[in-house]
mmCIF file of the C-alpha atoms, coordinates in Angstrom:
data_MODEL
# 
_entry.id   MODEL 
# 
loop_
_atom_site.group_PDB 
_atom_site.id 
_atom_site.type_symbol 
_atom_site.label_atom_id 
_atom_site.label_alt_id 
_atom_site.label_comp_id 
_atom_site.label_asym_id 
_atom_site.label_entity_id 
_atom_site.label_seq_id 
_atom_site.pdbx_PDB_ins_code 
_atom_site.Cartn_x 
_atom_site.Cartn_y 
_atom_site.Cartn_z 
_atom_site.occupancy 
_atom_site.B_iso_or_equiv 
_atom_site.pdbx_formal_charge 
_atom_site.auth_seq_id 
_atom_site.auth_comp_id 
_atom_site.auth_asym_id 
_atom_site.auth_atom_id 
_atom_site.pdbx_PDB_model_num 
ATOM 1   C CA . UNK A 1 1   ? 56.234  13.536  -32.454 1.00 0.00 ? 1   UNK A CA 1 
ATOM 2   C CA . UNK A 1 2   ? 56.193  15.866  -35.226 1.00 0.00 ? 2   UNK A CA 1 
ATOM 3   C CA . UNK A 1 3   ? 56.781  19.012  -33.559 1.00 0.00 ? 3   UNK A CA 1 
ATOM 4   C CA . UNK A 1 4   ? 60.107  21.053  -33.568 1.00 0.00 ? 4   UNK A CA 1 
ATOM 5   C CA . UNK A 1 5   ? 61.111  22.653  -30.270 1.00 0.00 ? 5   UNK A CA 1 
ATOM 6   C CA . UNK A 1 6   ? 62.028  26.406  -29.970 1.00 0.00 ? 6   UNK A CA 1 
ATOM 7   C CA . UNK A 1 7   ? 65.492  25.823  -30.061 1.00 0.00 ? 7   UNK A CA 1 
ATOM 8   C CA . UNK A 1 8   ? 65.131  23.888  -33.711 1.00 0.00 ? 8   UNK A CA 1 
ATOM 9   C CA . UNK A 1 9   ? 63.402  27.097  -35.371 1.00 0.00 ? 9   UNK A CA 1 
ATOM 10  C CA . UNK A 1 10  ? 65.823  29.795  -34.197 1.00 0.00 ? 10  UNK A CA 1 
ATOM 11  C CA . UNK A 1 11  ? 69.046  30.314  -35.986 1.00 0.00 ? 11  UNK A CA 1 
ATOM 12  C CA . UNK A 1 12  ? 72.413  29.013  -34.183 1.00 0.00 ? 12  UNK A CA 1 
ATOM 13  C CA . UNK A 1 13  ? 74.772  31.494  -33.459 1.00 0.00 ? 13  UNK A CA 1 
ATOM 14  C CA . UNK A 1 14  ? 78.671  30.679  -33.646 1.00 0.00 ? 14  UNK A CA 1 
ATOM 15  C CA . UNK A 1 15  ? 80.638  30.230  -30.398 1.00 0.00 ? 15  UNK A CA 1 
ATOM 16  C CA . UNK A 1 16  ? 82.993  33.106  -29.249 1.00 0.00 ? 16  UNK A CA 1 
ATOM 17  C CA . UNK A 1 17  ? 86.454  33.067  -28.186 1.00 0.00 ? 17  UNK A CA 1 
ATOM 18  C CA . UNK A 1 18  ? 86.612  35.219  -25.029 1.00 0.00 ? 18  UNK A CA 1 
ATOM 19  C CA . UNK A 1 19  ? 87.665  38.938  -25.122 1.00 0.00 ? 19  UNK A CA 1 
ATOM 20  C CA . UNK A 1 20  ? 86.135  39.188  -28.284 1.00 0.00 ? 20  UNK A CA 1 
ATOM 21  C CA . UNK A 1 21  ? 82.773  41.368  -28.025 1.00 0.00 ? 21  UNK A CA 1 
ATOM 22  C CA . UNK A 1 22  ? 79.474  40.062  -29.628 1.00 0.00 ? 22  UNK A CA 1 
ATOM 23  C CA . UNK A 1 23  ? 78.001  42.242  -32.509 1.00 0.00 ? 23  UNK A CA 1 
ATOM 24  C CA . UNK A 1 24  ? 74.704  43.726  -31.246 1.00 0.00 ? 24  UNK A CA 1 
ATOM 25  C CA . UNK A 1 25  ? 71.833  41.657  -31.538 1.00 0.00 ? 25  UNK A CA 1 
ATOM 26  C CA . UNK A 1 26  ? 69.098  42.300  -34.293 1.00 0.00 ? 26  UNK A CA 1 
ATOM 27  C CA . UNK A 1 27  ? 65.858  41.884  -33.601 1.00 0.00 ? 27  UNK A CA 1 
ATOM 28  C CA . UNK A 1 28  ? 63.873  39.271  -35.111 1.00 0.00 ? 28  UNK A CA 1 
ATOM 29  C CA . UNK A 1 29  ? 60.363  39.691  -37.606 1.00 0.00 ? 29  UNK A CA 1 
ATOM 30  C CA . UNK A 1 30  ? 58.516  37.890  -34.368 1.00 0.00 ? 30  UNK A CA 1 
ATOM 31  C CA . UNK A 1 31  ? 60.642  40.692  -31.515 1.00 0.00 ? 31  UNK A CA 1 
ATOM 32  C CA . UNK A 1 32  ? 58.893  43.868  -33.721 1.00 0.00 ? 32  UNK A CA 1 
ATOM 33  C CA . UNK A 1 33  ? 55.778  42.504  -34.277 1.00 0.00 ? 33  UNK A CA 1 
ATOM 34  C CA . UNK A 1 34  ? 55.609  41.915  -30.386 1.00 0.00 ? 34  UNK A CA 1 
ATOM 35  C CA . UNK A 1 35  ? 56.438  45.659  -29.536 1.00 0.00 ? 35  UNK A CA 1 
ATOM 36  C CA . UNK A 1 36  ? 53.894  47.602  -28.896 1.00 0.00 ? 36  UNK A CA 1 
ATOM 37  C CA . UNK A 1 37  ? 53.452  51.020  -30.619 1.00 0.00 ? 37  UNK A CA 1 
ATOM 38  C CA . UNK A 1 38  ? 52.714  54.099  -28.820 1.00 0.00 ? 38  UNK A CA 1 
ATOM 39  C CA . UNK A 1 39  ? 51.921  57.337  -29.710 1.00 0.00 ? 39  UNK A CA 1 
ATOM 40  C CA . UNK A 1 40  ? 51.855  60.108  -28.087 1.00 0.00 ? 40  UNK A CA 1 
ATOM 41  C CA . UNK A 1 41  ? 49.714  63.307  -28.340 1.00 0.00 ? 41  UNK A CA 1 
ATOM 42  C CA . UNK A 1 42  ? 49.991  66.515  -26.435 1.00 0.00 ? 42  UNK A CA 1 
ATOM 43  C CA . UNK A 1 43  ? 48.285  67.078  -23.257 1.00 0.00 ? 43  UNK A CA 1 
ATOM 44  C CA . UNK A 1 44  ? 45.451  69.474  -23.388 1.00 0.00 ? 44  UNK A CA 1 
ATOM 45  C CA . UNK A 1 45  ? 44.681  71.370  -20.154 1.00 0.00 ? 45  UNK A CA 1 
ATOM 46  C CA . UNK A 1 46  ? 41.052  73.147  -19.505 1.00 0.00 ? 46  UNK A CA 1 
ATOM 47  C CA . UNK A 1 47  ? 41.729  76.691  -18.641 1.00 0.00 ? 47  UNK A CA 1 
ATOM 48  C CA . UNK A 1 48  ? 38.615  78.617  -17.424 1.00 0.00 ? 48  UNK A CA 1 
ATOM 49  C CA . UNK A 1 49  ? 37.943  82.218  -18.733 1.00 0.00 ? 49  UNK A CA 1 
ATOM 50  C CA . UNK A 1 50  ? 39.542  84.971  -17.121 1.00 0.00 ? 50  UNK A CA 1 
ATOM 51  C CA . UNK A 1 51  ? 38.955  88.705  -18.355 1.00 0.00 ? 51  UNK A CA 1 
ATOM 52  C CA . UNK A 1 52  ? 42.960  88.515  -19.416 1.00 0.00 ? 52  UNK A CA 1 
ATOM 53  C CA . UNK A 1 53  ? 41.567  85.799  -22.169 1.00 0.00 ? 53  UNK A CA 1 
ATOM 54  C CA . UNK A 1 54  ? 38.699  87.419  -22.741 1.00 0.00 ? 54  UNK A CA 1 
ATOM 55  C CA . UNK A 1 55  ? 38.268  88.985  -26.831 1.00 0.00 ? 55  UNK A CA 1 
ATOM 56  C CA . UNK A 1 56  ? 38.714  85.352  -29.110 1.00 0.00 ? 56  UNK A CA 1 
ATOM 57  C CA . UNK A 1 57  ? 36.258  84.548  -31.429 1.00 0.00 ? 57  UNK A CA 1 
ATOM 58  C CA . UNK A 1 58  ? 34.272  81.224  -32.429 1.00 0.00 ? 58  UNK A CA 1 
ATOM 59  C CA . UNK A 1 59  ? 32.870  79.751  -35.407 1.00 0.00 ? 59  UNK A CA 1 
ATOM 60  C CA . UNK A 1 60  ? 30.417  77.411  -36.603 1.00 0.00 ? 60  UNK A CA 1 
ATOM 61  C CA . UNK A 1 61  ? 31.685  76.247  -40.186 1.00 0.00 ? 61  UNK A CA 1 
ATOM 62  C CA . UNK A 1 62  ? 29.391  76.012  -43.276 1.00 0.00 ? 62  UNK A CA 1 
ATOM 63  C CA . UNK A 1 63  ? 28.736  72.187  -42.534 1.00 0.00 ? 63  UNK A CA 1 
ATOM 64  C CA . UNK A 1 64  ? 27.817  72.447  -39.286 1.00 0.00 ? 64  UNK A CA 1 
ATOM 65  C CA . UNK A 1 65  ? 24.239  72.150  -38.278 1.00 0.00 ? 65  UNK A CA 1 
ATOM 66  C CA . UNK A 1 66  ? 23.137  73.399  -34.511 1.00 0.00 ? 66  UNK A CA 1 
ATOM 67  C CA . UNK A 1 67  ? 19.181  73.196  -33.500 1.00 0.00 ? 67  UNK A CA 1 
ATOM 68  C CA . UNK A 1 68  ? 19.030  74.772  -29.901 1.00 0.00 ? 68  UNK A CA 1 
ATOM 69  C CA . UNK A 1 69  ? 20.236  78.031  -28.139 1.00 0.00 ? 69  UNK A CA 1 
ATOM 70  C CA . UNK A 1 70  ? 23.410  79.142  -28.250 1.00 0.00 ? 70  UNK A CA 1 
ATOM 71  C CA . UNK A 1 71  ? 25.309  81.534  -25.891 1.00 0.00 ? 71  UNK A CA 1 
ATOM 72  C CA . UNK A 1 72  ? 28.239  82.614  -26.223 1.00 0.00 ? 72  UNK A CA 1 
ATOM 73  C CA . UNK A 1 73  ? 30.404  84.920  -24.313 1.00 0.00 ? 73  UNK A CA 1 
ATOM 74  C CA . UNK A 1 74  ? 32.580  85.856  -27.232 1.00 0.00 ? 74  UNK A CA 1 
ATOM 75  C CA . UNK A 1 75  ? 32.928  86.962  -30.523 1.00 0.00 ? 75  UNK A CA 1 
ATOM 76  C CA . UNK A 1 76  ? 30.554  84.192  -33.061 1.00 0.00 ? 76  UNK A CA 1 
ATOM 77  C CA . UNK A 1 77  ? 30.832  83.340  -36.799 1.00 0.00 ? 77  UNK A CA 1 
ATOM 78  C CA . UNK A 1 78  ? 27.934  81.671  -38.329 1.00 0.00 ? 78  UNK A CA 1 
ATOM 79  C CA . UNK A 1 79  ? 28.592  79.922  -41.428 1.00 0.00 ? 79  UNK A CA 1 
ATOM 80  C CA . UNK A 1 80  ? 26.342  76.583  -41.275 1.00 0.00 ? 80  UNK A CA 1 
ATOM 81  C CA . UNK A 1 81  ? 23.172  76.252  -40.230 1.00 0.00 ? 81  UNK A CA 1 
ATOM 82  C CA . UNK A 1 82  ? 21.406  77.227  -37.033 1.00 0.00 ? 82  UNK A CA 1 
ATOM 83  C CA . UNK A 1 83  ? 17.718  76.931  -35.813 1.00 0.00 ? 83  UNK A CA 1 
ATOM 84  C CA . UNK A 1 84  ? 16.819  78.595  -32.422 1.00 0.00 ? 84  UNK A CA 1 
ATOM 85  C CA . UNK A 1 85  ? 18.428  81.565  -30.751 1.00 0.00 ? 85  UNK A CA 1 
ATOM 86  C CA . UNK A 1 86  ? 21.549  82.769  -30.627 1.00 0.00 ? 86  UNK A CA 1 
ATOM 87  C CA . UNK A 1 87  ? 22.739  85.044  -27.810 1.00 0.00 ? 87  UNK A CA 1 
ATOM 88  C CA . UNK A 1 88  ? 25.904  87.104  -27.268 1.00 0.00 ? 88  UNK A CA 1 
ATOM 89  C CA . UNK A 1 89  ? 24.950  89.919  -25.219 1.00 0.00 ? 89  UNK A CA 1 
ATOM 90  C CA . UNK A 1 90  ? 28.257  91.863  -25.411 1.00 0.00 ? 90  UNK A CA 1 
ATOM 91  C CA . UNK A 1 91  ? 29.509  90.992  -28.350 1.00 0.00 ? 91  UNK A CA 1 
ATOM 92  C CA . UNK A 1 92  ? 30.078  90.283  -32.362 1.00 0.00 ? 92  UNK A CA 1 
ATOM 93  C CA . UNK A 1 93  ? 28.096  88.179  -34.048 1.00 0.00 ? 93  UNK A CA 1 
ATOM 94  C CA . UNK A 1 94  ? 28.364  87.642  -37.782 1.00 0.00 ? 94  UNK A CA 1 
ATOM 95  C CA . UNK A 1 95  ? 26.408  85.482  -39.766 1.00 0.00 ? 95  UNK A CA 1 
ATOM 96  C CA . UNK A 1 96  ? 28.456  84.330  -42.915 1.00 0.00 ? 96  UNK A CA 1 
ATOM 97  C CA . UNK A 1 97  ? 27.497  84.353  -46.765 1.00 0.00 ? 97  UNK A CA 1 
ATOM 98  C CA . UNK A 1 98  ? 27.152  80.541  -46.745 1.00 0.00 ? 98  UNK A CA 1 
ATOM 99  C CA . UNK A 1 99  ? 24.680  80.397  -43.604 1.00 0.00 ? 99  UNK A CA 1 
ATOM 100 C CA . UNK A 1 100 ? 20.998  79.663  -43.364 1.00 0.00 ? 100 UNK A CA 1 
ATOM 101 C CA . UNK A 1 101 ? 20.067  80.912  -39.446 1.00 0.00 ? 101 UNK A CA 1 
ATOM 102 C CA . UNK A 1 102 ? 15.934  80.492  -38.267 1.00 0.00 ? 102 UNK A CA 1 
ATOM 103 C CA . UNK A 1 103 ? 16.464  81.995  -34.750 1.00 0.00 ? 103 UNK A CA 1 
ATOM 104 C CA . UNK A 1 104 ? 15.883  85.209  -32.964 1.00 0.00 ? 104 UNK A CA 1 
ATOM 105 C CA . UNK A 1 105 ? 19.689  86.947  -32.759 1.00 0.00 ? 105 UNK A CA 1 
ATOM 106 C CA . UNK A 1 106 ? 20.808  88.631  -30.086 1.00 0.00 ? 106 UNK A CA 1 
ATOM 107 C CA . UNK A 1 107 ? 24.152  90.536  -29.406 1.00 0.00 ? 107 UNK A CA 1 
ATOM 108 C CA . UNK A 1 108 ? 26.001  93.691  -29.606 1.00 0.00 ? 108 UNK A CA 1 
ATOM 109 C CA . UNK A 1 109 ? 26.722  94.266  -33.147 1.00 0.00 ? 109 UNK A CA 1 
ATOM 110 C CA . UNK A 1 110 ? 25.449  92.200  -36.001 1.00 0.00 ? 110 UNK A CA 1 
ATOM 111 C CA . UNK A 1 111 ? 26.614  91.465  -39.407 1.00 0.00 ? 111 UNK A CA 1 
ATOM 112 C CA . UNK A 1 112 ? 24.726  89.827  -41.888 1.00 0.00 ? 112 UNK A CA 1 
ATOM 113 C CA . UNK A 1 113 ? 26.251  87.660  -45.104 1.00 0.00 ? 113 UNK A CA 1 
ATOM 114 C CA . UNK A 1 114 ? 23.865  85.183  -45.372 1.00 0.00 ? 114 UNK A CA 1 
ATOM 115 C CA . UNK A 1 115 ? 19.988  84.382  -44.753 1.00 0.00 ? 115 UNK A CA 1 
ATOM 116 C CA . UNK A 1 116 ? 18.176  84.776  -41.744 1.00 0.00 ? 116 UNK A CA 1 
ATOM 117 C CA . UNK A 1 117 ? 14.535  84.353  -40.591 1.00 0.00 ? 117 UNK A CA 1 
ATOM 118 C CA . UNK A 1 118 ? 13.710  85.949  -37.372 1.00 0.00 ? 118 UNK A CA 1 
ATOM 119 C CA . UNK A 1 119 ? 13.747  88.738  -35.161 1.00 0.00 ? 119 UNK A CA 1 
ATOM 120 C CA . UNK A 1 120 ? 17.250  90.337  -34.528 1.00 0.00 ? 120 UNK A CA 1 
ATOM 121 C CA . UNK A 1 121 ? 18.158  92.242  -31.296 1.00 0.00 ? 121 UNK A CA 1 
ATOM 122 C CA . UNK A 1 122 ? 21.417  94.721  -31.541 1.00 0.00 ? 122 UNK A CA 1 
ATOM 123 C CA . UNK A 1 123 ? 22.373  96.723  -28.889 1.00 0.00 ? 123 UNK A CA 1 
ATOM 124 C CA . UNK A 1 124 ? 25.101  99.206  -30.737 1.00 0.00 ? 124 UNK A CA 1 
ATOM 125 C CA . UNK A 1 125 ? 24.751  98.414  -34.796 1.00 0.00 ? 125 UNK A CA 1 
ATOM 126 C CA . UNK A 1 126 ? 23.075  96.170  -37.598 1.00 0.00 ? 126 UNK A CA 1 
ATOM 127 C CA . UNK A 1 127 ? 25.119  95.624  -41.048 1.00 0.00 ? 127 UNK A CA 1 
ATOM 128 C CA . UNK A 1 128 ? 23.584  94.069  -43.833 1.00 0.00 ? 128 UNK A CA 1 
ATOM 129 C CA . UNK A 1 129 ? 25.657  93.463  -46.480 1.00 0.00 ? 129 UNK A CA 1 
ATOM 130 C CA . UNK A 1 130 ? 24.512  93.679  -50.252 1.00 0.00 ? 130 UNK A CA 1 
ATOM 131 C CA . UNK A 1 131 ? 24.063  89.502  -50.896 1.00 0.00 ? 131 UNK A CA 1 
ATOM 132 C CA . UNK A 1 132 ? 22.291  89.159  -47.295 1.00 0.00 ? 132 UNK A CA 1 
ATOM 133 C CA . UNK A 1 133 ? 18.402  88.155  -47.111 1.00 0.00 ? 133 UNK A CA 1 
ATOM 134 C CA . UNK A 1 134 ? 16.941  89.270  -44.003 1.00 0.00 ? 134 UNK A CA 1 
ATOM 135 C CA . UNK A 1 135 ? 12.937  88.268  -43.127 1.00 0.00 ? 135 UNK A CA 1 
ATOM 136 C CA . UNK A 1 136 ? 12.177  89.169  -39.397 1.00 0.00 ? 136 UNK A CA 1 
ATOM 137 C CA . UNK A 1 137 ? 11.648  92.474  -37.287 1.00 0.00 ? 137 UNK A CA 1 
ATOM 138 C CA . UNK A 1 138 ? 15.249  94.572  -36.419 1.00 0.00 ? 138 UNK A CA 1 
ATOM 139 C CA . UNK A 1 139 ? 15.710  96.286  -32.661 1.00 0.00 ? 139 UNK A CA 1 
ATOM 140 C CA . UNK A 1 140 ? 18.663  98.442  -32.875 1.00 0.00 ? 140 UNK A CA 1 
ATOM 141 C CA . UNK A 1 141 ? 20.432  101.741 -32.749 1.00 0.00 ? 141 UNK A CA 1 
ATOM 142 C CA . UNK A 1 142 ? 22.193  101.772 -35.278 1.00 0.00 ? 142 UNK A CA 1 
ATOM 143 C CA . UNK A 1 143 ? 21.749  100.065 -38.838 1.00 0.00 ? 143 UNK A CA 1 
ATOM 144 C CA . UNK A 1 144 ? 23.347  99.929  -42.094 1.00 0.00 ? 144 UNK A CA 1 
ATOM 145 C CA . UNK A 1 145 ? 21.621  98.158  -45.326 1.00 0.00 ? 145 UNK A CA 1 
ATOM 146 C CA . UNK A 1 146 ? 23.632  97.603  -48.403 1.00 0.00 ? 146 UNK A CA 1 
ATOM 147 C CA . UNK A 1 147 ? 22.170  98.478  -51.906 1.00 0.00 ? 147 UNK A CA 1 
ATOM 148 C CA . UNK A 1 148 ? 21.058  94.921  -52.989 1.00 0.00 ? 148 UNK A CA 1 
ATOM 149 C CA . UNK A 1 149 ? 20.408  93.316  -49.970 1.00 0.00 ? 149 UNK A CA 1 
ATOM 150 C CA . UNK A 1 150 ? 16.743  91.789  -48.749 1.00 0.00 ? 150 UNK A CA 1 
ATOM 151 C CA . UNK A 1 151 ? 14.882  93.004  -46.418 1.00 0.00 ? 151 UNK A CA 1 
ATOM 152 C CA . UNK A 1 152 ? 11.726  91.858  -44.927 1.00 0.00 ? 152 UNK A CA 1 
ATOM 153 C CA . UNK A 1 153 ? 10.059  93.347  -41.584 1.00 0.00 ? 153 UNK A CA 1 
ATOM 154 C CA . UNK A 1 154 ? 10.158  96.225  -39.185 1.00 0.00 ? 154 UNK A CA 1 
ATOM 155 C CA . UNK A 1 155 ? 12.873  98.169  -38.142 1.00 0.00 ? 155 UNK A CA 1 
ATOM 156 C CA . UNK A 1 156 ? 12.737  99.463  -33.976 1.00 0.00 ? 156 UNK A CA 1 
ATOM 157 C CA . UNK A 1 157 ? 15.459  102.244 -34.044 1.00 0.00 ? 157 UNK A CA 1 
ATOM 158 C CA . UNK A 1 158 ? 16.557  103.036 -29.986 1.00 0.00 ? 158 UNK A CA 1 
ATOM 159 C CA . UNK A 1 159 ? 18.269  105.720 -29.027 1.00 0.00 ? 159 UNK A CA 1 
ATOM 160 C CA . UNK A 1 160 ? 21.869  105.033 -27.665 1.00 0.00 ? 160 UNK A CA 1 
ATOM 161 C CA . UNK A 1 161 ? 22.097  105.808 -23.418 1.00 0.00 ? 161 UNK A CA 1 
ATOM 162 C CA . UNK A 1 162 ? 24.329  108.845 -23.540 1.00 0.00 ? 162 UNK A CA 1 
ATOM 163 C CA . UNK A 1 163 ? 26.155  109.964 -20.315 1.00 0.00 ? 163 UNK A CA 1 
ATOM 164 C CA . UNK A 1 164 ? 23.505  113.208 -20.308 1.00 0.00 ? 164 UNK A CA 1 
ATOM 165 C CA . UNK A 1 165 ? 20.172  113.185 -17.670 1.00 0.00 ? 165 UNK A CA 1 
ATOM 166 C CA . UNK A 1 166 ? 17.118  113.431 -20.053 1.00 0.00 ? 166 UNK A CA 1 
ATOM 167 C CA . UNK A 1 167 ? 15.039  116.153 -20.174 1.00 0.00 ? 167 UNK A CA 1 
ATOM 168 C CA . UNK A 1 168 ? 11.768  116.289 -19.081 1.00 0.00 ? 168 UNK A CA 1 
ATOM 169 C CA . UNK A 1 169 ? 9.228   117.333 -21.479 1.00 0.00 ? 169 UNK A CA 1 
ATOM 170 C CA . UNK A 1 170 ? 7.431   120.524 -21.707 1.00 0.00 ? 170 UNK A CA 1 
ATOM 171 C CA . UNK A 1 171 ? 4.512   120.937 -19.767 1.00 0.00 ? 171 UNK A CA 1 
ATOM 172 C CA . UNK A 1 172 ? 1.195   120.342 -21.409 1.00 0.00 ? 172 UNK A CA 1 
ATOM 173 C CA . UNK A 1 173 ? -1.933  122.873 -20.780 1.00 0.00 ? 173 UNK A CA 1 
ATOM 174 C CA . UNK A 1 174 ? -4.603  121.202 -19.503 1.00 0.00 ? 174 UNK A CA 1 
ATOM 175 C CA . UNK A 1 175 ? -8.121  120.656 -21.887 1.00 0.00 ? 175 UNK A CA 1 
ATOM 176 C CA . UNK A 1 176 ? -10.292 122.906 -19.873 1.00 0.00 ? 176 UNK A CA 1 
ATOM 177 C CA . UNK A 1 177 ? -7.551  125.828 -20.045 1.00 0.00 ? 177 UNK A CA 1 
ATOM 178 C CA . UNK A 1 178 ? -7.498  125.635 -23.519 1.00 0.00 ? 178 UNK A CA 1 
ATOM 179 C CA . UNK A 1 179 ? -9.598  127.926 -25.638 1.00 0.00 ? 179 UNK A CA 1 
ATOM 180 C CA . UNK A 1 180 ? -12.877 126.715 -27.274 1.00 0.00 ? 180 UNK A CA 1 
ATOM 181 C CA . UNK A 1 181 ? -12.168 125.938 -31.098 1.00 0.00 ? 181 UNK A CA 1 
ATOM 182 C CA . UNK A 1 182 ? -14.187 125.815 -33.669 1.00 0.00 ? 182 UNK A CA 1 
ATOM 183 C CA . UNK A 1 183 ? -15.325 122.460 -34.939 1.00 0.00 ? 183 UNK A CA 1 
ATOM 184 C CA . UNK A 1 184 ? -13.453 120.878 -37.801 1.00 0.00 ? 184 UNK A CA 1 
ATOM 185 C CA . UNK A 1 185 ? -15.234 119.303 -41.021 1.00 0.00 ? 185 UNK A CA 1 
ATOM 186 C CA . UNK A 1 186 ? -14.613 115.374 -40.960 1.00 0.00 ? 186 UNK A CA 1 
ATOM 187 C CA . UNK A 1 187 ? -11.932 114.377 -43.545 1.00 0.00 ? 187 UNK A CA 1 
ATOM 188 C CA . UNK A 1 188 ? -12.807 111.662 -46.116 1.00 0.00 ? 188 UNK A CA 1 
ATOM 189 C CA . UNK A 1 189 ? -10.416 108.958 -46.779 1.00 0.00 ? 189 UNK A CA 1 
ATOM 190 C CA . UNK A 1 190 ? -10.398 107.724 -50.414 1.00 0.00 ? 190 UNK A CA 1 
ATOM 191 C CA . UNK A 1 191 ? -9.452  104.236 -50.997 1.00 0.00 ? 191 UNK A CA 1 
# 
């Protein structure tokens, strides 16, 4: 009884003589808020690693935290934090001035920014730059450490496979060859 029909609500529009062409229709509040809205984004396609797109880099930003292993098959900033190891066997890794690593580092070259505890593992070089706090045990071949920076550990200096055969070492003579000595006072240490 007290209900208007559909007809009652929308506005009339006036007749037409023929010939004469309509203006085009608006759309109504109600017809917009009925559309739906889309919106689009680009498609992103997976492409697997092929030695053509081998060489980028990666990075872990200063407020990201990771507590695991990572591996990674290219080049690896470190700027957050990062507790466990970190492995990238052929190449860069380098650990920025905001990051706090705990993990045993391995990879090709290494530069250090920022604070590490644990043992690091470099294949070519080690750089530790002058605001960089080391604690942990260094494998290398190669290292460089800044004037100012902190070091706390051992250092395991390798020598770098060269292309020549090694040489075999001189022939010891054997103990009963050698000629009698004479016997040698016994040193005193002082403490």
């Amino acid at each position: 009884m007290w209900s208007k029909r559909r007809e009652d609500e929308l506005p009339q529009q006036p007749q037409r003589p023929a010939g004469v062409p309509a203006p085009p229709a608006q759309p109504t509040v109600e017809t917009q808020r009925r559309e739906p809205q889309t919106m689009s984004s680009p498609s992103r396609t997976f492409e697997p690693e092929t030695p053509s797109t081998r060489g980028g880099s990666a990075a872990l930003g200063k407020n990201v935290t990771v507590k695991g292993q990572i591996f990674a098959r290219e080049d690896l900033t470190i700027d957050g934090e990062v507790e466990g190891t970190v492995e990238c066997q052929e190449h860069r890794l380098t650990i920025g001035p905001n990051a706090r690593v705990q993990a045993g580092l391995k990879a090709r070259e290494i530069i250090i920014h920022g604070s590490i505890q644990g043992n690091v593992d470099a294949t070519d070089k080690i750089d530790i730059k002058k605001e960089a706090k080391l604690v942990g045990d260094i494998k290398t071949s190669r290292i460089v450490i800044e004037d100012g920076a902190y070091f706390k550990g051992s250092i395991d200096i390798s020598k770098v496979a060269s292309g020549k055969p090694a040489q075999a070492p001189a022939p010891q003579p054997s103990p009963a060859a050698a000629p009698p000595t004479s016997p040698t006072p016994a040193s005193t240490v002082v403490k």
